[in-house]
Structures are given as structure tokens and as C-alpha cells.
C-alpha positions in Angstrom: -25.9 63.2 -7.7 -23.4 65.8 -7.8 -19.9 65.1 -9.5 -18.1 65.5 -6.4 -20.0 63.3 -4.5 -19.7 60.6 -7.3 -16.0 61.0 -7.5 -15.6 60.4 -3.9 -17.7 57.0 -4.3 -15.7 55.8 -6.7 -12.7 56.7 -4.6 -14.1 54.6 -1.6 -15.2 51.7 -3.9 -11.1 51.8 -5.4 -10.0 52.2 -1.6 -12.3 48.8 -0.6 -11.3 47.1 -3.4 -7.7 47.7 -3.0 -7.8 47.2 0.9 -10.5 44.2 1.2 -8.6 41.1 -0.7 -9.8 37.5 -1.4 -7.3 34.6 -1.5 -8.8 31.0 -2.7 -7.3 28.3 -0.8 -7.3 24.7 -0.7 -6.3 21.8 1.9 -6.3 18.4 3.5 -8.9 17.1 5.6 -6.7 16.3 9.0 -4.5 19.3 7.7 -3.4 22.8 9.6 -4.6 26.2 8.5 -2.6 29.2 8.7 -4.2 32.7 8.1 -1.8 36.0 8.2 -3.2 38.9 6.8 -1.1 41.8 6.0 -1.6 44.5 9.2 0.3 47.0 7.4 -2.1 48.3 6.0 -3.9 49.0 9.4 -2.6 52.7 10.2 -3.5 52.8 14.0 -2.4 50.7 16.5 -4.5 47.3 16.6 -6.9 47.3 19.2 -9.2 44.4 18.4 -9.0 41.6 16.5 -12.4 39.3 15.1 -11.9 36.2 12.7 -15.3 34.8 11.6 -16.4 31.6 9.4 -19.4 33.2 7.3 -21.3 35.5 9.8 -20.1 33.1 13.1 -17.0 34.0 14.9 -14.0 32.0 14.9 -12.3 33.9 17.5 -11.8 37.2 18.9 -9.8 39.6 20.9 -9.9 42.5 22.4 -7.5 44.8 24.1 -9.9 47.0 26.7 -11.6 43.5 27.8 -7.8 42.1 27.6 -9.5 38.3 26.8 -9.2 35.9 24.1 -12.3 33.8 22.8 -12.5 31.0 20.9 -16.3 30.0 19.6 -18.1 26.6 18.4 -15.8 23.7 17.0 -13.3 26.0 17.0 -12.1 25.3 20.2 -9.1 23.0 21.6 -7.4 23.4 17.4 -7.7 27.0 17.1 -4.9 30.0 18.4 -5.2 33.5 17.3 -1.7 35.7 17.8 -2.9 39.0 19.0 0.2 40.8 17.8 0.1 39.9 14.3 -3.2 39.0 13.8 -2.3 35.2 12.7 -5.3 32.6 12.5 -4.3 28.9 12.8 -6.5 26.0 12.9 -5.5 22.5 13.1 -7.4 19.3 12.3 -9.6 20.4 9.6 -12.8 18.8 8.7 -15.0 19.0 5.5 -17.1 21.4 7.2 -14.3 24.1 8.0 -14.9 24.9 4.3 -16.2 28.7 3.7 -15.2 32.1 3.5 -13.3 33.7 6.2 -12.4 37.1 7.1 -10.8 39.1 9.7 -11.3 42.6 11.0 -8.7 44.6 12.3 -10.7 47.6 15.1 -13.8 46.5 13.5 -12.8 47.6 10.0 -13.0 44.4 7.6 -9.4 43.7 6.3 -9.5 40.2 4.2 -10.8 37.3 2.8 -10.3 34.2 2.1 -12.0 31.5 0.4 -11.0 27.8 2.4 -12.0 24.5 0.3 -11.2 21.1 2.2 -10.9 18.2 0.3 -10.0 14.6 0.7 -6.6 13.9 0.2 -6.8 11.6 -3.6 -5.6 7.9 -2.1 -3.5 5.6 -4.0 -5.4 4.1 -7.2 -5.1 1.1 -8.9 -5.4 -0.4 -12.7 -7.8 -2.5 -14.3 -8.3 -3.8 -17.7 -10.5 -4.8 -19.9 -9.4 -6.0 -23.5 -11.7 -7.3 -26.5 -11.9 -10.8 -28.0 -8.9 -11.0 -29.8 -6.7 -8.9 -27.7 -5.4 -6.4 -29.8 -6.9 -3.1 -27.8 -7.4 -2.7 -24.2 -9.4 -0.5 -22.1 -7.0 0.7 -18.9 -9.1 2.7 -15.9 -7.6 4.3 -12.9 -9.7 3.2 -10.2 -10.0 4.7 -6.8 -12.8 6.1 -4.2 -12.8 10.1 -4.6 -15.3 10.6 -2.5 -15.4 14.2 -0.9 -11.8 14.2 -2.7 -13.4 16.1 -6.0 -12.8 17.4 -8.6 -9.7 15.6 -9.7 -7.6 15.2 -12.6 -5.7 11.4 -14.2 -2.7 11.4 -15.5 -0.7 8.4 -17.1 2.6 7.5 -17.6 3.3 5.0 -20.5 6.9 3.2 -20.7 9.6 5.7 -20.2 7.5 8.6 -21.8 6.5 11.8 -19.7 3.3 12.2 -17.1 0.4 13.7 -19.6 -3.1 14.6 -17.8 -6.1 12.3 -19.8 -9.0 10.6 -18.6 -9.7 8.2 -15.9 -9.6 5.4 -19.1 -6.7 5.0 -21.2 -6.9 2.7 -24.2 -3.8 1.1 -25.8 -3.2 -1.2 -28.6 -1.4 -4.3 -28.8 0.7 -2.2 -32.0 1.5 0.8 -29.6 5.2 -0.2 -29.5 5.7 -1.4 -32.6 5.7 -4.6 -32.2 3.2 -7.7 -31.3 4.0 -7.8 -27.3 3.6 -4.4 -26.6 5.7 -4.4 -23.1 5.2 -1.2 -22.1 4.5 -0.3 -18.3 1.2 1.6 -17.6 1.4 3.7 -14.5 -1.8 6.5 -13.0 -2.2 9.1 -10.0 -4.9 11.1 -9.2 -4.6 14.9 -8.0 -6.9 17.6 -6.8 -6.7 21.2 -5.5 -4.8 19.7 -2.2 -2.3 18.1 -3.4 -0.9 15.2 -5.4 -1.5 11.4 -4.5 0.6 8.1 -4.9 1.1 6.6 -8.1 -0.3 3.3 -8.5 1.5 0.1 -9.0 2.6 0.0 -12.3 0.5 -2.8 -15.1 2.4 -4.1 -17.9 1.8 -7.1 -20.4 -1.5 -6.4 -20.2 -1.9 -8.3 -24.0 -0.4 -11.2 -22.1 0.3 -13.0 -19.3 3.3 -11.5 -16.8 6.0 -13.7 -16.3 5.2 -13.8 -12.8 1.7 -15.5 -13.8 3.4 -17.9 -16.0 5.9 -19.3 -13.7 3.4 -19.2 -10.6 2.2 -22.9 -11.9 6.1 -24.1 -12.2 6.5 -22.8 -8.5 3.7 -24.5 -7.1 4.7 -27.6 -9.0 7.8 -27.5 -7.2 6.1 -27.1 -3.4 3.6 -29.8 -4.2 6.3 -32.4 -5.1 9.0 -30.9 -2.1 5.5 -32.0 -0.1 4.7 -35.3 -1.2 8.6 -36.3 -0.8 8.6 -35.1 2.9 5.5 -37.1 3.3 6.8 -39.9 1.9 10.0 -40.0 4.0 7.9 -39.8 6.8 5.7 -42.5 6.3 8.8 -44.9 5.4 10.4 -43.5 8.6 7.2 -44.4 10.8 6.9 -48.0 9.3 10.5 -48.6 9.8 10.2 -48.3 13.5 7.1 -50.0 13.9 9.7 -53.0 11.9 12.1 -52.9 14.4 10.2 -52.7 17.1 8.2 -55.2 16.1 10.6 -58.0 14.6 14.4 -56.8 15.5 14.2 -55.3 19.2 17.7 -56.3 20.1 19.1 -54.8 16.9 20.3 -51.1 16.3 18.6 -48.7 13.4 21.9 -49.6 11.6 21.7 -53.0 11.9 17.9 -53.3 11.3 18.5 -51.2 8.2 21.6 -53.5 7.0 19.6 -56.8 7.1 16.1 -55.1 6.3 17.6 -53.4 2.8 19.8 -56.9 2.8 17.4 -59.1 2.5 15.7 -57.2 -0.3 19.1 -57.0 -2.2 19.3 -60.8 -1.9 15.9 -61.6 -3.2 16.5 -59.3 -6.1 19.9 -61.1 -6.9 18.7 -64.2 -6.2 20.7 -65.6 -3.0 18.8 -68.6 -1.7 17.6 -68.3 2.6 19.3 -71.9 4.2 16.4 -72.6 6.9 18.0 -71.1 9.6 18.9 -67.5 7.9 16.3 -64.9 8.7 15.0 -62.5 6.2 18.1 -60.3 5.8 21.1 -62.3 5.8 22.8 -62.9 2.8 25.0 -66.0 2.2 28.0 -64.8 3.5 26.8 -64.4 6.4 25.5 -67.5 7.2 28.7 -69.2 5.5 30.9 -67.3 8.0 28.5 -68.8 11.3 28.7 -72.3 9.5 32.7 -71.5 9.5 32.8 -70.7 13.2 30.9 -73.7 13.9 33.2 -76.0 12.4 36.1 -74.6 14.6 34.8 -74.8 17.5 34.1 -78.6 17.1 37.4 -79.2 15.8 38.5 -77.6 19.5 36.4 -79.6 21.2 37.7 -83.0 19.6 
């Protein structure tokens, strides 16, 4: 090979190199593509346009047929602008993943390298600690799949996010003292973006206060129950009384001599014959009194 000849193959091998760039990418499954490759660097007037996934076409145009085509699962999420050259796709699924490129009047122009992952969900934190609770194992749970790879990072107390391991251990002497109340918070992130944080897991030597009042509070509702229970019961049998042994009386009156008569058992006030279960002496003393008046009137 003569020197000319290899100094122009080196020269074309710059010139692709130069002109034919790769860009990695990475996004959401469900999320919206957008391709714009530089036409500058085109020097005549764009007269065709082809986007393909691999070696299938995405979508094409073409000025002499003057038609725009859009190929395979491409269709009804895909536009191509025709003036700048622009790709967008919409709704992307695992399997838009691939190399793309574009070629402007059938000269290849670009690259591009599209990875979509799983957007990393929320995760949670469990714990396992040894016998004597003085070091715990923390792990930031959560389902990954087709959301990989993925990195853990941790926040502990007021202290700054630092990327570790899915686990996290901790001892009960971290802080300095035999509690140990720090906070432990985790979120996951891959190549498409950054996820929740998780709800945050303190105390985990002991129990949170939350736990150690729960019993007080249900305490409280069970005994609030068995007093509105109660109440109802003695409300129920109250009625059936009246009903059943003061029918001409009001609910204040049956409650009077009902809660009367008890009062005067406790204290001892003797029942004449004729004074029902209820009424005190006074009251029969102040019938015996009108009585006596009323003969006197007769006389």
C-alpha cells in the first residue's frame, strides 16, 4: 500500500470517527424518548431521513416519495420531525432498549445507545439484631427487578447520604450512649433516576414509643367499651322495670323511688305494709298526715 493511499485511510477513519458519534442513554420504562442529532454537520440540503433500532427501521422519510412511515411497535408513540431530524418515542418498554441510529441522505450520522430500566420503587427497612441486642443488621429491601444495576445509600441521624451496601450494621454504642436513637433512613438509585426514600427506622435496640404506649391505648378503648356496654345494659333493664312494675309512673319518677328504695334499705328505713319498694318514710308520713285532715273535715 502506497503512502498516499494509507494517509487518505486514515483521514477517512478520523473523518467517521469525528462525524459518526455514540451517546449512552438511559430511561424509565413508561418514559418519553427524545433523539436530536446535530444536522449541521450534513452539508447538503436533507433529503431523506431513516431512524433504525439495530438493523429494523424505526421510521423514515423521504422527500421524492413525500411520505412518512412508521414500522413495527413503533407505531401510534413514535413522530419523526422531517426538518430537524428529531426522533421521539413515547411509552417505552424494556424491549425499546438497543442501539439506534439515524442517517441523514443515506449517509449514517449517529448513535446512540438506549438502556430502559425500571424506575427503583420505594424500599423499606428490616432488622435483624443478635441475642443481646448490642449490634443489628439493617437491609434495604425492595423488588429490583428489570430495575438493575442499582446502588443503596443510607442516611444515619442528621449525618450526610453515603452510598454502602444493601445491609447496614449499627451498634447499640454508635451514639455514644446505651439507646442509640438515631434514625436510619435508605433509597435505591439506578442509571434512570433516583427513587423515594424509605420511611425512616429508629430505636431499633428498643421498642418505639409508639409500640410501648399501643397497649395503654388499647387499654383505654377496651374499658371506654365495657362502660358503654354497661350503661346499656342498665338502661335496657330499667325499662323492662318500669314497664313491668311502674307503668303509670315517669323515667323520673321510676328512677326516684327505684334508687329510693335502695337508699332506704342501705340506711335502714323500715317499709310500713302499705309503702311499696321505694318510698322512704317521709313519704308515707306525709299520706298518713293528709289522711288525718281529711277526717278531721269530715267530722
Amino acid at each position: 500500500m502506497s503512502k498516499l493511499k494509507l494517509i487518505r485511510l486514515c483521514f477517512w477513519f478520523y473523518l467517521v470517527r469525528t462525524v459518526v458519534s455514540k451517546d449512552d442513554l438511559y430511561h424509565e420504562v413508561g418514559g418519553e424518548l427524545v433523539l436530536t442529532p446535530d444536522k449541521s454537520t450534513v452539508p447538503d440540503s436533507i433529503t431523506s431521513i431513516i431512524w433504525k433500532h439495530g438493523k429494523n427501521k424505526v421510521a423514515e422519510w423521504d422527500q421524492a416519495f413525500g411520505g412518512l412511515d412508521i414500522y413495527g411497535a413503533f407505531k401510534e408513540r413514535t413522530t419523526l420531525d422531517n426538518t430537524t431530524g428529531e426522533l421521539r418515542i413515547s411509552g417505552l418498554k424494556k424491549t425499546d432498549s438497543g442501539v439506534y441510529s439515524v442517517e441523514f441522505n443515506s449517509k449514517l450520522l449517529k448513535t446512540y445507545t438506549l438502556s430502559v430500566l425500571k424506575a427503583v420503587p420505594k424500599p423499606t427497612i428490616t432488622y435483624t439484631c443478635n441475642s443481646n441486642k448490642t449490634t443489628c443488621i439493617l437491609t434495604c429491601e425492595s423488588d429490583t427487578t428489570d430495575a438493575e444495576p442499582v446502588t443503596y445509600s443510607w442516611k444515619v441521624g442528621e449525618g450526610a447520604w453515603e452510598v454502602i451496601e444493601k445491609w447496614l450494621i449499627v451498634s447499640k454504642s454508635d451514639t455514644g450512649k446505651s439507646t442509640n436513637s438515631y434514625k436510619y433512613i435508605c433509597k435505591l438509585k439506578n442509571s434512570a433516576g433516583e427513587g423515594e426514600v424509605s420511611d425512616p427506622v429508629g430505636s431499633v435496640f428498643y421498642p418505639e414509643p409508639s409500640e410501648v404506649g399501643g397497649g395503654w391505648i388499647v387499654g383505654v378503648v377496651v374499658i371506654v367499651v365495657i362502660v358503654a356496654l354497661v350503661a346499656i345494659v342498665i338502661t335496657v333493664w330499667l325499662v323492662w322495670k318500669k314497664k313491668k312494675e311502674y307503668p303509670q309512673d315517669t323515667w323520673i319518677d321510676f328512677l326516684r323511688k327505684y334508687f329510693g328504695g335502695i337508699y332506704g334499705r342501705m340506711c335502714g328505713v323500715p317499709l310500713t305494709p302499705n309503702t311499696k319498694p321505694g318510698e322512704d318514710g317521709a313519704d308515707k308520713a306525709g299520706r298518713g298526715h293528709g289522711n288525718e285532715e281529711a277526717n278531721l273535715m269530715m267530722e
